[in-house]
C-alpha positions in Angstrom: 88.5 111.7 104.7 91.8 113.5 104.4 93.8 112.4 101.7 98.0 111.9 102.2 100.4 113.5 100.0 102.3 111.1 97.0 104.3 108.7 99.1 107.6 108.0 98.5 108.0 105.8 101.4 106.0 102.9 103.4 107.3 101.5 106.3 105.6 97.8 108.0 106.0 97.4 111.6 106.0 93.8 112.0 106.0 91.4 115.3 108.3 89.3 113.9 109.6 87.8 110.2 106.9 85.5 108.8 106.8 84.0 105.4 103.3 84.6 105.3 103.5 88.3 104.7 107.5 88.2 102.9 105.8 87.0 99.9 103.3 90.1 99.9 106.4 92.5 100.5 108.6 91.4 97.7 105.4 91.5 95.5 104.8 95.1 96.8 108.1 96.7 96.2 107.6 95.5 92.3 104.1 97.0 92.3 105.0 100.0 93.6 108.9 100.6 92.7 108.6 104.1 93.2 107.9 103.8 96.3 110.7 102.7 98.7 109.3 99.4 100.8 110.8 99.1 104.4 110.2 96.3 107.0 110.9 96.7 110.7 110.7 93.3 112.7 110.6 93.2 116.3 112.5 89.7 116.5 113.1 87.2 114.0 111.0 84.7 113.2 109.5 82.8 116.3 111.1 79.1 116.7 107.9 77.8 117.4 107.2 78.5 113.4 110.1 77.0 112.5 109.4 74.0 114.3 106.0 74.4 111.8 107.5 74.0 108.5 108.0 77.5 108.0 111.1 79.0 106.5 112.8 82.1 107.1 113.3 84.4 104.2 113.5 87.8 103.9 111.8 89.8 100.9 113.7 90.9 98.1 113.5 94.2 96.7 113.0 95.3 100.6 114.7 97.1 102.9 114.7 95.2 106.2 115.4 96.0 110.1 115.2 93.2 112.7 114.8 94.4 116.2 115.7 98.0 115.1 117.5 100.3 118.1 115.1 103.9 119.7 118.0 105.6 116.9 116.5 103.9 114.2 113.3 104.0 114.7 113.1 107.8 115.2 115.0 108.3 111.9 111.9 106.1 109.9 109.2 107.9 112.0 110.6 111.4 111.9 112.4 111.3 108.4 110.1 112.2 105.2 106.8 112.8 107.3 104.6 113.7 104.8 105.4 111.5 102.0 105.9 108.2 104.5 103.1 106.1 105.5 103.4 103.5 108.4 101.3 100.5 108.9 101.1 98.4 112.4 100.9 95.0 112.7 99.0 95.4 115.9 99.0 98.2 118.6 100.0 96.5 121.5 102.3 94.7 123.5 105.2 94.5 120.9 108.1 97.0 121.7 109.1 98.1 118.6 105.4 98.5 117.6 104.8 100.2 120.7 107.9 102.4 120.6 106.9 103.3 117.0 103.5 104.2 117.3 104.5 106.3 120.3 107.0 108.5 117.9 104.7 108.5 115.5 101.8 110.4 117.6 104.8 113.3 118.7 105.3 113.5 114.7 101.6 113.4 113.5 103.1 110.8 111.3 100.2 109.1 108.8 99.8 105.2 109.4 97.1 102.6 108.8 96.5 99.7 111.4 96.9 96.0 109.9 95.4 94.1 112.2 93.4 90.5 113.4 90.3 90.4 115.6 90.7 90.2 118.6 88.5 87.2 120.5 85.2 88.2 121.7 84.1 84.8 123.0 82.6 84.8 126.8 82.7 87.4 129.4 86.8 87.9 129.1 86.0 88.6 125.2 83.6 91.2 126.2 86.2 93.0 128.3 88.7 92.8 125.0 85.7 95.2 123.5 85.7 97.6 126.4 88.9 97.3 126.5 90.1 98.4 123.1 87.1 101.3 123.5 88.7 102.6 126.2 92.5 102.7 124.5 92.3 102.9 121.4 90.3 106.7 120.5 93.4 108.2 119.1 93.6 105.3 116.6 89.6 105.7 115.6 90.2 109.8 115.1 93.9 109.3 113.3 94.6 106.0 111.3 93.7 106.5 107.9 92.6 103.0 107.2 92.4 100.0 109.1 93.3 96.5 107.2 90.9 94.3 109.1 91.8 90.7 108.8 89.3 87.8 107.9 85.8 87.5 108.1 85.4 88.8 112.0 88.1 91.6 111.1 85.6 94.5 109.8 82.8 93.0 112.4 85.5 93.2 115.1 86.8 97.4 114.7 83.2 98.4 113.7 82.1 97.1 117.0 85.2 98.6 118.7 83.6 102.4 117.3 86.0 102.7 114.2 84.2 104.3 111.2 83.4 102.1 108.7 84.7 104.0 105.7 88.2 103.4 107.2 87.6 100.0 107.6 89.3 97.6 104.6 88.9 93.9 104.2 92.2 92.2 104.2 94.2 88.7 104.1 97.5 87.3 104.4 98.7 87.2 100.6 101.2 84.3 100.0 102.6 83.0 96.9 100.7 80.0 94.9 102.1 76.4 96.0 103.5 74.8 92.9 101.2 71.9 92.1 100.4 69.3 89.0 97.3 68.8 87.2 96.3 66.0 85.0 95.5 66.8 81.8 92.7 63.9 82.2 90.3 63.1 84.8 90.0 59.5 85.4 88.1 59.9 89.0 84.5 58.6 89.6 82.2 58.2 92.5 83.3 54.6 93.6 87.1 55.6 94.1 88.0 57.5 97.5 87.6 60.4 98.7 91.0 62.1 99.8 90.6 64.3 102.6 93.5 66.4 103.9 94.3 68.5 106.6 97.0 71.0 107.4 98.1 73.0 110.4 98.3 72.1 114.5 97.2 68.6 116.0 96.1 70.6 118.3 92.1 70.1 120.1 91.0 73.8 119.3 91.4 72.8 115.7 89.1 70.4 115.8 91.0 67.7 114.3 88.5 65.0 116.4 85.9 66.2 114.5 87.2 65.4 110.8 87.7 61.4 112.2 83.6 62.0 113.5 82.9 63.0 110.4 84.2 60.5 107.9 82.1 58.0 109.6 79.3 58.8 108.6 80.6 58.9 105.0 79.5 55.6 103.0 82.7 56.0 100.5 85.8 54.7 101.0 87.8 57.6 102.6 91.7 57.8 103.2 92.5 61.2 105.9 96.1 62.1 105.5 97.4 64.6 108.3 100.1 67.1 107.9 101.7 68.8 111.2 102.4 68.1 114.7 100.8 68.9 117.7 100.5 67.3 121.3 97.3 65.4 120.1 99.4 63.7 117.5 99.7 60.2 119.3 96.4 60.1 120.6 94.8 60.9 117.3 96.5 58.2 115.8 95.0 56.3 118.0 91.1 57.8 118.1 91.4 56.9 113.9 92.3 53.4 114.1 89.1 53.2 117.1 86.7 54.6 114.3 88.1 52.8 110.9 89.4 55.8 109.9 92.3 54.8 107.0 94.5 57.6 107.9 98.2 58.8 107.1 99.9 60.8 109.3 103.0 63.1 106.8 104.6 65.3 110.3 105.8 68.5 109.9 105.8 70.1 106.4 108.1 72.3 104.5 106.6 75.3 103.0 108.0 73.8 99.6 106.2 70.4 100.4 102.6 72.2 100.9 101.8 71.8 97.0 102.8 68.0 96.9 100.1 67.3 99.7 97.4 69.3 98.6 98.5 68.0 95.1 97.2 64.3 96.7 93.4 65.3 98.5 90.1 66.2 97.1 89.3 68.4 99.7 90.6 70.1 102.5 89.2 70.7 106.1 90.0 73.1 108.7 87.0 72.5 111.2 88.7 75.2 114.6 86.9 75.2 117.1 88.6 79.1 118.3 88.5 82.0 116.2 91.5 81.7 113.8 92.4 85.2 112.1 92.6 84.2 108.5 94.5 80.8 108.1 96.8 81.0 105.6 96.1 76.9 104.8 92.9 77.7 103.3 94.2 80.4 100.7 97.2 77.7 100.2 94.0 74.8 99.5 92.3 77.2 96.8 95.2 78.0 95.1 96.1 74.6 94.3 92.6 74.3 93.0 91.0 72.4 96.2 88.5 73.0 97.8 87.9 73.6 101.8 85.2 72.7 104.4 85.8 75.0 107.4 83.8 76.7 109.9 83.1 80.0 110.5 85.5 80.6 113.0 88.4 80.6 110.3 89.0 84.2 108.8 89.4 83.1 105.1 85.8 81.3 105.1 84.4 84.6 103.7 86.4 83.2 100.8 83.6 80.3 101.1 80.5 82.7 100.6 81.6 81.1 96.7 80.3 78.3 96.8 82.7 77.2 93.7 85.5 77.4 96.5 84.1 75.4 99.2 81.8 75.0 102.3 81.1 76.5 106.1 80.0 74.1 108.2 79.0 75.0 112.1 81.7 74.6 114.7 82.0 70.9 116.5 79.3 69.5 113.8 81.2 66.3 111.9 77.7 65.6 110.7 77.9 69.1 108.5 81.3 68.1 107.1 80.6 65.3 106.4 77.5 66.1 104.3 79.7 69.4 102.8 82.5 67.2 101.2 79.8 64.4 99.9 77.9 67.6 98.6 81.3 68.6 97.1 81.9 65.6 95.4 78.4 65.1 94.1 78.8 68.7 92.5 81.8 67.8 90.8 84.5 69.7 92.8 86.9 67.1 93.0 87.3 66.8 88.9 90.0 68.3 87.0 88.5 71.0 85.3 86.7 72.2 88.8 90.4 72.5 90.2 91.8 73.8 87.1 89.0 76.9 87.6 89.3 77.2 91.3 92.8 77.5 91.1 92.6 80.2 88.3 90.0 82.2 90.6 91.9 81.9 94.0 95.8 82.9 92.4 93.4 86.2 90.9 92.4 87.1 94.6 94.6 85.7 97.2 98.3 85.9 95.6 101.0 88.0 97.0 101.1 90.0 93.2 97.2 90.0 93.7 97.8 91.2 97.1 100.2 93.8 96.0 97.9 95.1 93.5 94.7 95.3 95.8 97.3 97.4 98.2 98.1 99.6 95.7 94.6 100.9 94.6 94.4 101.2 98.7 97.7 103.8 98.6 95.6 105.4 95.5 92.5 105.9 97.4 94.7 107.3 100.6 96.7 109.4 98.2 93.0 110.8 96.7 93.7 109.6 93.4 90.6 107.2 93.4 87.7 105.6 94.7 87.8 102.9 97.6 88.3 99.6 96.8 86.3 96.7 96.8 86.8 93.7 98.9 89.7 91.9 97.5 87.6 88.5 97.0 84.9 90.0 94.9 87.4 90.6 92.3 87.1 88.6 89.5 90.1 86.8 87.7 
C-alpha cells in the first residue's frame, strides 16, 4: 500500500456526540499530542441516548465542531491535505459525513472508513451486499484502512470486495467503570448466582430468553435488570410466571454502570439481531465479569478467551444456562478470576488501550511499521 506523509492533523466525522467514542478521543489527543485531534458531529447527542443513561460530554484535549456549516467543512478537508487524515463514521446517509466525503474526493484527501456491519440477514440483507458493491468502488480503490467493527466487521467489507490488507479489526474503546473488589472471597457453590443484564428491554435483545434460562438452573438465582424498554412491564410480569427472583434498577447512569456490575457474577447479553459491538460487554470485562452472549453481539470475538466468558447460539436459554453453571463450576465468579479478567480486559479494551492500538495504525499508514495485530490478542 501507499504510505501517507507524517500527519499533523486527524480529523473524525462523527454522526453524532456519543460517550462511547469521547473517551477514545481524549485518550488519543494524549497519545498522539503532536498530532492535532479534531471531531466533527453532525448533531449532538441523540435524546433517545440520553433517555439511556448516557451523558453528554465532550473530549478534552479536542477540538470539537457540532453540526459544522459547507465553510467549515471545506477549510478541514482542503486545509493541510497531505499531513491530514480523515476517518468516517459511516458513508452514508449523514449530511456532514456525506458533505465531507464528497469534498474530500475533489481534494484526493487521505481518510480511513470506521465503520459497523451492515445486516446481512434475509433476502433485504443480501441487497445491503449488492448494494454497497455497487456504491462503494471508490472507497475499496482509495481508503487506506477500513476500522471494521466487531466480530461480523472484517467478515462484512471482505464480502463487500474490500482487500483484506486494508481491513483492521476494531471496537468502541471506553473508559474502565470504577468498581470494588474484596480482598477475600467468601462465595461457594450453595450461595446464588447473580446474573445481570444491561442495555434495551427490548425483544430483539433477547431478554425472554435469560428468564428461560434460569429455569433450568438448580441454584438459587437472583436476575437484576438495568434499562428500560417497552417490554419492561410485561417482563416483570413473564419472571414472576417462571419463579424468576428478579430486580428490576431502570435506567442507569453511565457513573452507576460499575455499582451494578460490581453486584452480578455474570453478565448476559443473549440479541437475537446483529449488534455492532455492544459497548456493555467491554464495560462487564472490565469490571472483571464475565459475559454469556451470542454470536450476534460484535464484542463476542472478545469471548474466543474462554477466561472472559461464553457464546451461546441465538434463542437457546438451554446454552446459557449451561454457560454460566459452566462459569461457575470453573471458578469465574471468585475474586481472583475477576481480579485477572479485569487486568486483561482494561489491557485491550480501554480508551488509553484504544489510543495506543490507533496509534501503531497511524505508524503503519505513515510507513513507519508493520501492521498491527488484532487489538484482543494483545496481551496485558
Amino acid at each position: 500500500m501507499s504510505h501517507c506523509a507524517d500527519l499533523t492533523k486527524i480529523v473524525f466525522w462523527e454522526p453524532c456526540e456519543s460517550p462511547h467514542k469521547s473517551h477514545f478521543f481524549a485518550a488519543l489527543s494524549k497519545e498522539i499530542p503532536q498530532i492535532k485531534i479534531i471531531c466533527c458531529y453532525d448533531a449532538e447527542m441523540l435524546s433517545s441516548r440520553s433517555a439511556l443513561g448516557w451523558e453528554d460530554k465532550k473530549p478534552e484535549g479536542v477540538i470539537n465542531f457540532t453540526s459544522p456549516d459547507y465553510e467549515t467543512i471545506c477549510s478541514l478537508i482542503s486545509g493541510e491535505i497531505e499531513t491530514t487524515l480523515h476517518v468516517f463514521s459511516g458513508i452514508r446517509w449523514v449530511r456532514t459525513i456525506n458533505t465531507a466525503i464528497s469534498l474530500a474526493k475533489k481534494n484526493d484527501a487521505k481518510y480511513c472508513i470506521w465503520h459497523e456491519p451492515r445486516e446481512i440477514e434475509g433476502w433485504k440483507g443480501k441487497l445491503r451486499l449488492v448494494h454497497s458493491w455497487l456504491t462503494e468502488k471508490y472507497h475499496r480503490k482509495n481508503s487506506l484502512a477500513v476500522l471494521a467493527i466487531g466480530r461480523n466487521g472484517p467478515r462484512w467489507f471482505k464480502w463487500a470486495g474490500y482487500n483484506s490488507c486494508k481491513i483492521i479489526p476494531f471496537a468502541y474503546f471506553v473508559d474502565p467503570p470504577s468498581v470494588l473488589f474484596l480482598s477475600t472471597d467468601t462465595r461457594n457453590d450453595r450461595r446464588k448466582i447473580r446474573v445481570g443484564y444491561l442495555g434495551r428491554l427490548v425483544k430483539m435483545k433477547g431478554i425472554y430468553d435469560i428468564v428461560d434460562a434460569l429455569t433450568f438452573i438448580e441454584s438459587d438465582v437472583d436476575l437484576s435488570f438495568a434499562g428500560d424498554g417497552i417490554e419492561r412491564e410485561r417482563l416483570e410480569d413473564y419472571c414472576a410466571s417462571k419463579g424468576v427472583n428478579s430486580k428490576f434498577y431502570g435506567v442507569l447512569k453511565i457513573s452507576e454502570i460499575g455499582g451494578f456490575l460490581s453486584n452480578v457474577d455474570v453478565l448476559v447479553v443473549p440479541s437475537t439481531s446483529n449488534d455492532g459491538w455492544a459497548v456493555v460487554v467491554s464495560e462487564s470485562l472490565m469490571a472483571g465479569v464475565p459475559v454469556v452472549c451470542t454470536e450476534l453481539v460484535g464484542a463476542s470475538v472478545l469471548l474466543e478467551d474462554d477466561s472472559f466468558g461464553r457464546i451461546v447460539s441465538v434463542n437457546n436459554p438451554r446454552q446459557i444456562s449451561n454457560a454460566i453453571v459452566d462459569l461457575r463450576d470453573s471458578g469465574a465468579f471468585t475474586t481472583h478470576s475477576k481480579i485477572h479478567r479485569s487486568r486483561r480486559a482494561i489491557s485491550i479494551l480501554s480508551a488509553e488501550a484504544g489510543a495506543n492500538y490507533f496509534s501503531g495504525i497511524i505508524s503503519w499508514l505513515e510507513g513507519k511499521s508493520e501492521k498491527p495485530s488484532e487489538f484482543y490478542r494483545h496481551r496485558g
